[in-house]
Backbone as JSON, one array per atom type, in Angstrom:
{
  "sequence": "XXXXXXXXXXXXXXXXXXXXXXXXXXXXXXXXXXXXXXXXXXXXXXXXXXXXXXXXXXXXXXXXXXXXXXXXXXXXXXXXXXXXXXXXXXXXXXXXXXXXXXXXXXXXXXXXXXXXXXXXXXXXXXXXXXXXXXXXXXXXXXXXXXXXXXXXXXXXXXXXXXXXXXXXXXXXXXXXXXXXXXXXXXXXXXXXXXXXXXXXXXXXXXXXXXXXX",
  "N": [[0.35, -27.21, -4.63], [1.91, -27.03, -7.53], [3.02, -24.38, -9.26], [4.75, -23.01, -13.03], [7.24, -20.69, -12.28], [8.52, -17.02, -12.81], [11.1, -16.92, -11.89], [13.25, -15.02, -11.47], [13.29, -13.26, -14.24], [13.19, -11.08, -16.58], [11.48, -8.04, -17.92], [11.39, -5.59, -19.78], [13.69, -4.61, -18.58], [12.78, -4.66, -16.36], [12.16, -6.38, -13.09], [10.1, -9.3, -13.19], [7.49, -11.05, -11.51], [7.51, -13.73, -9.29], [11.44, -14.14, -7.88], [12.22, -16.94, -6.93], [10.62, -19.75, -6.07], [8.48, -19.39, -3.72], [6.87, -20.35, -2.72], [6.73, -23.06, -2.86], [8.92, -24.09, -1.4], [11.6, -25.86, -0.09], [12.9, -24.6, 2.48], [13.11, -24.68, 5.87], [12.39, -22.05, 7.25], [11.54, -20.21, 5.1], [9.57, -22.0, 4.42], [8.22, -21.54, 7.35], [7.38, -18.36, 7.23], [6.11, -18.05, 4.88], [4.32, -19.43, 5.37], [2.8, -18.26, 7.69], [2.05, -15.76, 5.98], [0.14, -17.14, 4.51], [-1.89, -17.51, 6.46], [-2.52, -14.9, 7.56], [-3.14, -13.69, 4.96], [-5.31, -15.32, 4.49], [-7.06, -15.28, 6.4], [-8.13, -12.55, 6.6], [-9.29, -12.56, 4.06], [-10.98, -14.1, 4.18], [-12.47, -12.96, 6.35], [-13.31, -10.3, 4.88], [-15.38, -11.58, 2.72], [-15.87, -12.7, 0.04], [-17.8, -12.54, -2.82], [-16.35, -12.35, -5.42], [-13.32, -12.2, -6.2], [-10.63, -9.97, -7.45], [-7.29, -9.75, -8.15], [-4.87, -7.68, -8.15], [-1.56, -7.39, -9.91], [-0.75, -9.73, -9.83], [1.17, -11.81, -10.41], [2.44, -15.21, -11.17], [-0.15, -16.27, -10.69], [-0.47, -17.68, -8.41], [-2.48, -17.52, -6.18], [-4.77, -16.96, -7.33], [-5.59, -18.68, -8.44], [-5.42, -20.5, -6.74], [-7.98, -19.69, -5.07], [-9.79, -19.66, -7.03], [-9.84, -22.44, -6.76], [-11.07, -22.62, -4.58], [-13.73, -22.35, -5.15], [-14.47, -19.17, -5.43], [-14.92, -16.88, -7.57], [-12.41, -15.6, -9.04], [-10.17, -13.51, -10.57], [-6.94, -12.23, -12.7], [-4.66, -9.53, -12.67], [-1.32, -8.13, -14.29], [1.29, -6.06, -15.1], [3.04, -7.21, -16.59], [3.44, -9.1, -19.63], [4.73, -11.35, -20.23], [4.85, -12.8, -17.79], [2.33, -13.06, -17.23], [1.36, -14.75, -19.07], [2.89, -16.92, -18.49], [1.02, -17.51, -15.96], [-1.28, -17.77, -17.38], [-0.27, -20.5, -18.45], [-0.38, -21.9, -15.7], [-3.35, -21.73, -15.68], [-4.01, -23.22, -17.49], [-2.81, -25.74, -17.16], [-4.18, -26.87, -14.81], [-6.82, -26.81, -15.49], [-8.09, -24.53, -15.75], [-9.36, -21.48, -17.46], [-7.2, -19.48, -19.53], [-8.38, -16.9, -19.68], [-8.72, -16.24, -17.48], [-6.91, -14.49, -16.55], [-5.41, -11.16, -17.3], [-3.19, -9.15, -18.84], [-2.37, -6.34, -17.68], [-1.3, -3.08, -16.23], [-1.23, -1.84, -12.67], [-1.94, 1.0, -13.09], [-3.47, 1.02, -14.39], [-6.04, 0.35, -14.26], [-9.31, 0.09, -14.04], [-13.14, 0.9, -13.07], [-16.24, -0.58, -14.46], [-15.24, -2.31, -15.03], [-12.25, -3.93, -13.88], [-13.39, -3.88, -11.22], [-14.34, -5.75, -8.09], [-15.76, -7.68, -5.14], [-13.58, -7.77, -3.76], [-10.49, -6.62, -3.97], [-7.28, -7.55, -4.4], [-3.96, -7.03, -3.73], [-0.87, -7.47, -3.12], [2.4, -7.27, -2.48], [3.03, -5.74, -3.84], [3.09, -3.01, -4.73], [5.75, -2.28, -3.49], [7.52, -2.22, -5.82], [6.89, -0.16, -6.92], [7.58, 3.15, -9.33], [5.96, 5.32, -8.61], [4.26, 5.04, -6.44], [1.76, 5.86, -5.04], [0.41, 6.61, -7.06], [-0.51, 4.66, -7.18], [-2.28, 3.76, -5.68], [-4.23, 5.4, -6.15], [-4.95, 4.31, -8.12], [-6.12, 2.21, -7.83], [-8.52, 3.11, -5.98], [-10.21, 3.28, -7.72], [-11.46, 1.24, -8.61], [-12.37, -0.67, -5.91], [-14.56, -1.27, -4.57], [-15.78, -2.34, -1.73], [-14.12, -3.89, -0.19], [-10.31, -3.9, 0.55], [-7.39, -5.87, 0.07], [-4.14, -5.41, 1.07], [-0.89, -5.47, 0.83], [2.55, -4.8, 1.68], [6.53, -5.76, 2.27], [7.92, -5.31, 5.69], [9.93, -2.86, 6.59], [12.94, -1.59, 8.73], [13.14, -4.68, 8.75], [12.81, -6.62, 6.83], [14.95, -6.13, 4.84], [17.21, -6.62, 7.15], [16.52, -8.92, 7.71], [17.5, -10.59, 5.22], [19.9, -9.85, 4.6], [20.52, -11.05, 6.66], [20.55, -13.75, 6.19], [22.85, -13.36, 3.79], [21.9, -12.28, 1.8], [22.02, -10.45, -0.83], [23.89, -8.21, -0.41], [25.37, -6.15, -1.2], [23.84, -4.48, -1.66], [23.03, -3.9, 0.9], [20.89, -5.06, 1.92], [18.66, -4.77, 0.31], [16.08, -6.18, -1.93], [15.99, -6.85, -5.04], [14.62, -4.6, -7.33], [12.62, -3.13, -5.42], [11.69, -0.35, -5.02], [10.56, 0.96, -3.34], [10.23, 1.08, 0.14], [8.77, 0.93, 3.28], [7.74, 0.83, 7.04], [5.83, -0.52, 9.36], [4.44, 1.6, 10.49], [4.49, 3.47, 8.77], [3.72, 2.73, 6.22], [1.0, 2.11, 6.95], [0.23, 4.92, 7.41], [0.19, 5.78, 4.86], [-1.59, 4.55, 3.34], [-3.89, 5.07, 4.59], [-4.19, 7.78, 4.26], [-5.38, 7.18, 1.68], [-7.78, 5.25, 2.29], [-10.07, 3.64, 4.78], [-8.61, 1.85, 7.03], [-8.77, -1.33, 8.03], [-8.31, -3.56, 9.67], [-5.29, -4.89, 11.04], [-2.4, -6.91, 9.94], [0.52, -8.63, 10.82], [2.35, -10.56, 9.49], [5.31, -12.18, 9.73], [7.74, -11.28, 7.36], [6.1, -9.26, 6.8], [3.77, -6.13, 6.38], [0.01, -6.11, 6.43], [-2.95, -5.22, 5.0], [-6.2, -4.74, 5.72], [-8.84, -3.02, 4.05], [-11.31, -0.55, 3.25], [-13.57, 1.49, 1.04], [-12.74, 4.91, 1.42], [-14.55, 6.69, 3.81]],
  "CA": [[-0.06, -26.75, -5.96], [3.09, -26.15, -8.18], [3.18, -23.61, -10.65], [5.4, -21.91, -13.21], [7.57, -19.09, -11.77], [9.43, -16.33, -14.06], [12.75, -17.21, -11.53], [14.1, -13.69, -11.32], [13.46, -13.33, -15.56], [12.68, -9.67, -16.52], [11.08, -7.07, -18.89], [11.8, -3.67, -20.56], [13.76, -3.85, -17.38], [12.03, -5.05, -14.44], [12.25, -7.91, -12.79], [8.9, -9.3, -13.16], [7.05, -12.47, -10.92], [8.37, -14.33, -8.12], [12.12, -14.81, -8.09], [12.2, -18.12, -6.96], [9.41, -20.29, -5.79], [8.42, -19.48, -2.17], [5.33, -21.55, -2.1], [7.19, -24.69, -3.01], [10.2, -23.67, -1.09], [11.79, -26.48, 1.35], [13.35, -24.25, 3.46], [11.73, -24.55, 7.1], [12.38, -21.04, 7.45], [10.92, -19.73, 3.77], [8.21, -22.26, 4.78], [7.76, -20.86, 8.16], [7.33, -17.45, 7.12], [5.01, -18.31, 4.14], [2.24, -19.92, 6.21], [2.13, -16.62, 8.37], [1.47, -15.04, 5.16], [-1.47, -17.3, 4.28], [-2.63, -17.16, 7.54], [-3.09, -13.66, 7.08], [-4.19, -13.32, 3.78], [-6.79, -16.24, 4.5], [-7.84, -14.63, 7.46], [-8.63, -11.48, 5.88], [-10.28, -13.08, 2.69], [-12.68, -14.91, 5.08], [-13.74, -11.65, 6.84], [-13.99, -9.69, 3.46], [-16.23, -13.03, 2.32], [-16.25, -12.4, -1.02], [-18.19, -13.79, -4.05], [-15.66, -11.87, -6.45], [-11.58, -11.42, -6.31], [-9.45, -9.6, -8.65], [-6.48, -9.87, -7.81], [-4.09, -6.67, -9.17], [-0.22, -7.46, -9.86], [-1.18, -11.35, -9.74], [2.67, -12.27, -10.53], [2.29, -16.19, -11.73], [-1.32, -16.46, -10.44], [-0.9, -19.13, -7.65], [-3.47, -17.19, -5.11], [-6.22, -16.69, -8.34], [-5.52, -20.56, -8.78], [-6.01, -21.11, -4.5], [-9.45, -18.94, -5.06], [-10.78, -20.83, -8.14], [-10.05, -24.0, -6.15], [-11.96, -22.39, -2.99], [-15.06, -21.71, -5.22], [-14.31, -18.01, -5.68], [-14.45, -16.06, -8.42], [-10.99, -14.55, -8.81], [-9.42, -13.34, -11.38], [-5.96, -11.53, -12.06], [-3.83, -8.87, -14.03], [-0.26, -7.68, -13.76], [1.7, -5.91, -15.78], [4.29, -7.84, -17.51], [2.69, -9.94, -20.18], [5.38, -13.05, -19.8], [4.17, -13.62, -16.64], [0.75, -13.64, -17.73], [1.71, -16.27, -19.89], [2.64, -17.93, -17.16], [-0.11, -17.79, -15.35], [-2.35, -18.14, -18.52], [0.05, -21.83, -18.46], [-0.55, -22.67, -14.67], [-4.45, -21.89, -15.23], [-4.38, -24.44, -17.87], [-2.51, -27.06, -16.27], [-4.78, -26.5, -13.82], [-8.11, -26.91, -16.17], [-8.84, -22.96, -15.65], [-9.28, -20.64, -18.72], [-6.42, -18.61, -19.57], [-8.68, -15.66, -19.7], [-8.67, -15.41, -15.66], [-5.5, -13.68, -16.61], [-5.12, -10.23, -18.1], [-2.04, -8.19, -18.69], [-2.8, -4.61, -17.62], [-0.56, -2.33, -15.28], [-1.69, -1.43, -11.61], [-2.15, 2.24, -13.32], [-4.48, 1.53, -16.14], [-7.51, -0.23, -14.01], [-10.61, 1.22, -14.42], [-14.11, 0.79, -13.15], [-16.37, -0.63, -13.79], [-14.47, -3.88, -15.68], [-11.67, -4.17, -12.8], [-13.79, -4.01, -9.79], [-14.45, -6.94, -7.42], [-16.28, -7.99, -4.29], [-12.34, -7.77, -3.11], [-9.46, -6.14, -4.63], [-5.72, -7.66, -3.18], [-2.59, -5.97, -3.79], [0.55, -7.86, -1.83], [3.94, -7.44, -2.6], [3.03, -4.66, -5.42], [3.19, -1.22, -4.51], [7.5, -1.66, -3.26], [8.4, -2.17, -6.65], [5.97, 1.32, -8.25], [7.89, 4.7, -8.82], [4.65, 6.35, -7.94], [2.8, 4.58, -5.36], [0.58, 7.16, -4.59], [-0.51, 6.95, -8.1], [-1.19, 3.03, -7.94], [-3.07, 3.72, -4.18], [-5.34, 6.4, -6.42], [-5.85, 3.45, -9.31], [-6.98, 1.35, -6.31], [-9.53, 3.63, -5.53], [-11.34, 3.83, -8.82], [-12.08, 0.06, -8.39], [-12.39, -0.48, -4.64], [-16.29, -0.8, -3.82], [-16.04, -3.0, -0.92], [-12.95, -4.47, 0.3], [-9.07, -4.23, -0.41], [-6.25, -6.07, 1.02], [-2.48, -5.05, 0.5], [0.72, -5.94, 1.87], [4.0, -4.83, 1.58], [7.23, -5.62, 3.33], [7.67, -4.48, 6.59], [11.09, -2.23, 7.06], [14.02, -2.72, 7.87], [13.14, -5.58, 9.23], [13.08, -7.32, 5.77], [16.33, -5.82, 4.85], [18.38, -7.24, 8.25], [16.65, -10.55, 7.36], [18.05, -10.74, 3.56], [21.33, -9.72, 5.35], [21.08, -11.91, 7.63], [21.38, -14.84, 5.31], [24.11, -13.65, 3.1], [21.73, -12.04, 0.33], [22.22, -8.73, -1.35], [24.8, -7.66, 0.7], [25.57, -4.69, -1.82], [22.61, -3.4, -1.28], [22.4, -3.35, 2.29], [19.7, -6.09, 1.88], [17.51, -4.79, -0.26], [15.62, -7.17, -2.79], [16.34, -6.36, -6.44], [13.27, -4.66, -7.67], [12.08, -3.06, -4.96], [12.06, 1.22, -5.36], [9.98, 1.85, -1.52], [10.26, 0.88, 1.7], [7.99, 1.28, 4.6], [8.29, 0.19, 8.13], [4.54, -0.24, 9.47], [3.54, 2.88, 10.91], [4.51, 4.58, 7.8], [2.83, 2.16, 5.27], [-0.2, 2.36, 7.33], [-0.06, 6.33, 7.13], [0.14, 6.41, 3.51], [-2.4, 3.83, 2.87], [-4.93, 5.63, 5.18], [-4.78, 9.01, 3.01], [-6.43, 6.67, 0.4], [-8.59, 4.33, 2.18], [-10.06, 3.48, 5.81], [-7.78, 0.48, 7.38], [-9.82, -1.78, 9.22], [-7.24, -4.6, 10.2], [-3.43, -5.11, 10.32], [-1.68, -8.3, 9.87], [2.06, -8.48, 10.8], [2.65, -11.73, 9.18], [6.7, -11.6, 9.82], [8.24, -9.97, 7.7], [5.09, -7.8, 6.24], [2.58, -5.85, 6.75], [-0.8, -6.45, 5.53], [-3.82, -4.42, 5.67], [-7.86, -4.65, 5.01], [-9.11, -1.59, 3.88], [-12.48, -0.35, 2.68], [-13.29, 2.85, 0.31], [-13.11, 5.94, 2.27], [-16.36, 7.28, 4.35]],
  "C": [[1.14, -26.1, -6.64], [2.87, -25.47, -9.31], [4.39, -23.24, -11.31], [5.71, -20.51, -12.48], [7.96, -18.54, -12.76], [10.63, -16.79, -13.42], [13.27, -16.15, -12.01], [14.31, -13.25, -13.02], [13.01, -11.73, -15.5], [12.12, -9.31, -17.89], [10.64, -5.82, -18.99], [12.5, -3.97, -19.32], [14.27, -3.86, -16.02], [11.85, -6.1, -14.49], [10.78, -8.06, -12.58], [8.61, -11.02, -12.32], [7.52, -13.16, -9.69], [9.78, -14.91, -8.59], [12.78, -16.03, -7.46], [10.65, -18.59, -6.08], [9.32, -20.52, -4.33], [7.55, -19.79, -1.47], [5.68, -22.77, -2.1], [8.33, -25.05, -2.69], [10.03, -25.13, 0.07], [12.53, -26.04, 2.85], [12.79, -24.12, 4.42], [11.34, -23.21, 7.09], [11.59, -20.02, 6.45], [9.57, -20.4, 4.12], [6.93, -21.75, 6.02], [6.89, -19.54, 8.06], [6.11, -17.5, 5.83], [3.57, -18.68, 4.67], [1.9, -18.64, 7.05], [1.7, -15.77, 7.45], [0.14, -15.44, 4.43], [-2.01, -17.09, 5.13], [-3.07, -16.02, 7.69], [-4.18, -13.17, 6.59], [-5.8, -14.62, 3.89], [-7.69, -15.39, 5.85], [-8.88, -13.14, 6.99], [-9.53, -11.26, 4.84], [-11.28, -13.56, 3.61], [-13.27, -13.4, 6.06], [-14.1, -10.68, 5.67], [-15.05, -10.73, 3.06], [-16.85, -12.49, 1.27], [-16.72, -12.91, -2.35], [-17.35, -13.13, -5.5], [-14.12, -11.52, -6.12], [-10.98, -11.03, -7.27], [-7.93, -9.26, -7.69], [-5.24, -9.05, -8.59], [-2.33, -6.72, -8.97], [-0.05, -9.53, -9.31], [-0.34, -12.31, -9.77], [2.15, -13.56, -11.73], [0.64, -17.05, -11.63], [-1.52, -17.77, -9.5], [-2.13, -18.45, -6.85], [-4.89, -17.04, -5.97], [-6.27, -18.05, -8.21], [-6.19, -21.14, -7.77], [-7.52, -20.82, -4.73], [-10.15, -19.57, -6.02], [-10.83, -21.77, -7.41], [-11.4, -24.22, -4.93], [-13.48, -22.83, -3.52], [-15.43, -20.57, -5.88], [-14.49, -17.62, -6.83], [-13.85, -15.2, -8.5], [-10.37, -15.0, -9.77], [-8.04, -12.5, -11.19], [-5.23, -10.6, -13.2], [-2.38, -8.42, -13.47], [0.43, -7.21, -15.56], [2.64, -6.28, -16.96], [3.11, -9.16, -18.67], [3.46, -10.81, -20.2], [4.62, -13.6, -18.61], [2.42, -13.67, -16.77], [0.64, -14.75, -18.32], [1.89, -17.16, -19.61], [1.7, -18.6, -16.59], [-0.94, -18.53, -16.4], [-1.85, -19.95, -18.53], [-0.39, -22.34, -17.54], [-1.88, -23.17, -14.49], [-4.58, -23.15, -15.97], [-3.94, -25.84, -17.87], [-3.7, -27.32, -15.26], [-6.31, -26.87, -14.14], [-8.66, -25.81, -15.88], [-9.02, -22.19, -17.16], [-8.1, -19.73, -18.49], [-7.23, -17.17, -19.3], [-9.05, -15.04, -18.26], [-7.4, -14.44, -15.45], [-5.69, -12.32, -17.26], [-4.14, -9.5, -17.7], [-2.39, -6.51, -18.68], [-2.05, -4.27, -16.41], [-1.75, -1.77, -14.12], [-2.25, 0.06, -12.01], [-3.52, 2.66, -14.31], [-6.03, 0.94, -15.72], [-8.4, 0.46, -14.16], [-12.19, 0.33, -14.19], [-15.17, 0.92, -13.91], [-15.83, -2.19, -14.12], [-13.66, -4.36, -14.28], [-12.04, -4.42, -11.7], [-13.97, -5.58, -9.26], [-14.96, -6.73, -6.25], [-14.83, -7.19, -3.63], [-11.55, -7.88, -4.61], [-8.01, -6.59, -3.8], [-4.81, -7.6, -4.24], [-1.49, -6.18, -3.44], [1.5, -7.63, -2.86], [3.94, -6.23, -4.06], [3.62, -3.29, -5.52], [5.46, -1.0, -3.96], [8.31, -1.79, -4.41], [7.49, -1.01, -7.85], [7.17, 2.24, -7.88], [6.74, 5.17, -8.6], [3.98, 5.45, -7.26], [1.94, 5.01, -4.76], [-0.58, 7.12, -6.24], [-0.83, 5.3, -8.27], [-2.12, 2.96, -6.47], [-4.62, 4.36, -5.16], [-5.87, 5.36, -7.88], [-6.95, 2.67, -8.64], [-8.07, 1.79, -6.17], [-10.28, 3.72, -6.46], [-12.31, 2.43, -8.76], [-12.55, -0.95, -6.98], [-13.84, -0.38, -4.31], [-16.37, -1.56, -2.1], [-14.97, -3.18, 0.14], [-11.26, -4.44, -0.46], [-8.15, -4.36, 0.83], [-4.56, -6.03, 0.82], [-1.21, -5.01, 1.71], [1.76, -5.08, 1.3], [5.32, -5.42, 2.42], [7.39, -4.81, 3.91], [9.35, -4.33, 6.52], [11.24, -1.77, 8.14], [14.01, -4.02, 7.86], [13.41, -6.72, 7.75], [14.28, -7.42, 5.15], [17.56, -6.71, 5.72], [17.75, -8.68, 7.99], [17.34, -11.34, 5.91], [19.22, -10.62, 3.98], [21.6, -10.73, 6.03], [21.35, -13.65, 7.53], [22.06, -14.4, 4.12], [23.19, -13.06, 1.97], [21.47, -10.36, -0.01], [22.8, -7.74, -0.71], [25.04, -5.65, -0.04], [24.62, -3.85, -1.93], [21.43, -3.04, -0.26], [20.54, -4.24, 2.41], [18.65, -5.82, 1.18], [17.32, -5.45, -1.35], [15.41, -6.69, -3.91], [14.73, -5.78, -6.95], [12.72, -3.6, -6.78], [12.51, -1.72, -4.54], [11.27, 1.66, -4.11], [10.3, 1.08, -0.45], [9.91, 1.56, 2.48], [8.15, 0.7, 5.62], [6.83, 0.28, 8.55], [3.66, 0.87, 9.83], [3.61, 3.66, 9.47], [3.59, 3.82, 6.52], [0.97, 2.46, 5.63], [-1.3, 4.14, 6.86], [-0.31, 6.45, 5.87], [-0.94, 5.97, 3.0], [-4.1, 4.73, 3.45], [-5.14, 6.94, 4.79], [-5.79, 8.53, 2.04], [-7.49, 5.86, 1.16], [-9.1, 3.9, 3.47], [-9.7, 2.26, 6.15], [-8.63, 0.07, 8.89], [-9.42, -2.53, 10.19], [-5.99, -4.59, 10.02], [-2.74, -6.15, 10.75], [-0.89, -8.26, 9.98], [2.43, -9.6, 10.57], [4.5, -11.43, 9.01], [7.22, -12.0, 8.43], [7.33, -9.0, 6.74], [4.13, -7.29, 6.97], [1.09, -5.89, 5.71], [-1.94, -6.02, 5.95], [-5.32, -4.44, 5.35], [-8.2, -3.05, 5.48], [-10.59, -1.55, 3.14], [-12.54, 0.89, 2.0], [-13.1, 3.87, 1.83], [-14.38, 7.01, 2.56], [-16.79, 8.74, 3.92]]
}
């Protein structure tokens, strides 16, 4: 399923969307590492078993796209409105409505519009200055199920190094203002939310979570 990417394009800024396409990547190794991340996230979606996804920081909207295809009802928002635009293009290549898209920041959700059966979150929270304050948006819409990833540190780092990319910055991936290593992502996540499962799809971590009891 190919979509529009942004390809490392930005706004006000920030690099916004996937910078390059690592679903339609031929590298064995990019491919390798991708299927451990559906495997994951599918794994996790099938024990949440949800008749609703929103999907918050949605990038170009290939996983809202995967979930319409499933059946699902899943929608998506992210902050940057280009890449909405995007998406809003891929849904209608696609024969979806643009309006599975909305541009709204991880900060501004709000119950009870935002909510969902299942709320997922990957690759979002290492590029917030406050991620504590996008864990506590989480929670306003959060009735059921939420699944969130980040990369796992350093380990992500010595692999970006370890092919030759972003050397000047000690491997870290343009964009990306936190880093956690799993015990510590886990810790922070579990102030906000009870973690039910943890996925180490190499090189993240990825977590199902439910409100807190």
């Amino acid at each position: 399923m190919g979509i529009k990417i942004a390809g490392g394009s930005q706004e006000n800024g920030i690099i916004i969307g996937n910078t390059f396409d690592k679903y339609g990547s031929s590298n064995p190794v990019v491919k390798w590492m991708m299927a451990g991340f559906e495997r994951s996230l599918t794994e996790l979606v099938h024990r949440a078993a949800p008749h609703s996804i929103h999907e918050v920081g949605c990038g170009e909207g290939y996983w809202v796209l995967r979930w319409q295809h499933q059946g699902i009802d899943a929608r998506g928002c992210d902050f940057s409105t280009q890449v909405i635009t995007l998406a809003q293009q891929n849904a209608a290549e696609q024969g979806h409505a643009a309006s599975l898209f909305t541009a709204r920041s991880i900060y501004d959700v709000q119950a009870p519009q935002d909510s969902a059966d299942l709320i997922v979150c990957c690759e979002v929270l290492e590029h917030l200055e406050d991620p504590e304050a996008g864990l506590q948006a989480l929670q306003r819409i959060v009735t059921r199920h939420l699944i969130i990833s980040v990369p796992r540190e350093p380990l992500w780092r010595v692999l970006n190094m370890a092919r030759g990319k972003y050397l000047g910055q000690f491997g870290n991936t343009p964009g990306h203002l936190q880093n956690w290593s799993q015990r510590d992502f886990i810790r922070l996540v579990s102030r906000y939310f009870d973690v039910e499962d943890v996925k180490r799809p190499l090189p993240w971590t990825m977590l199902l979570c439910t409100p807190r009891r």
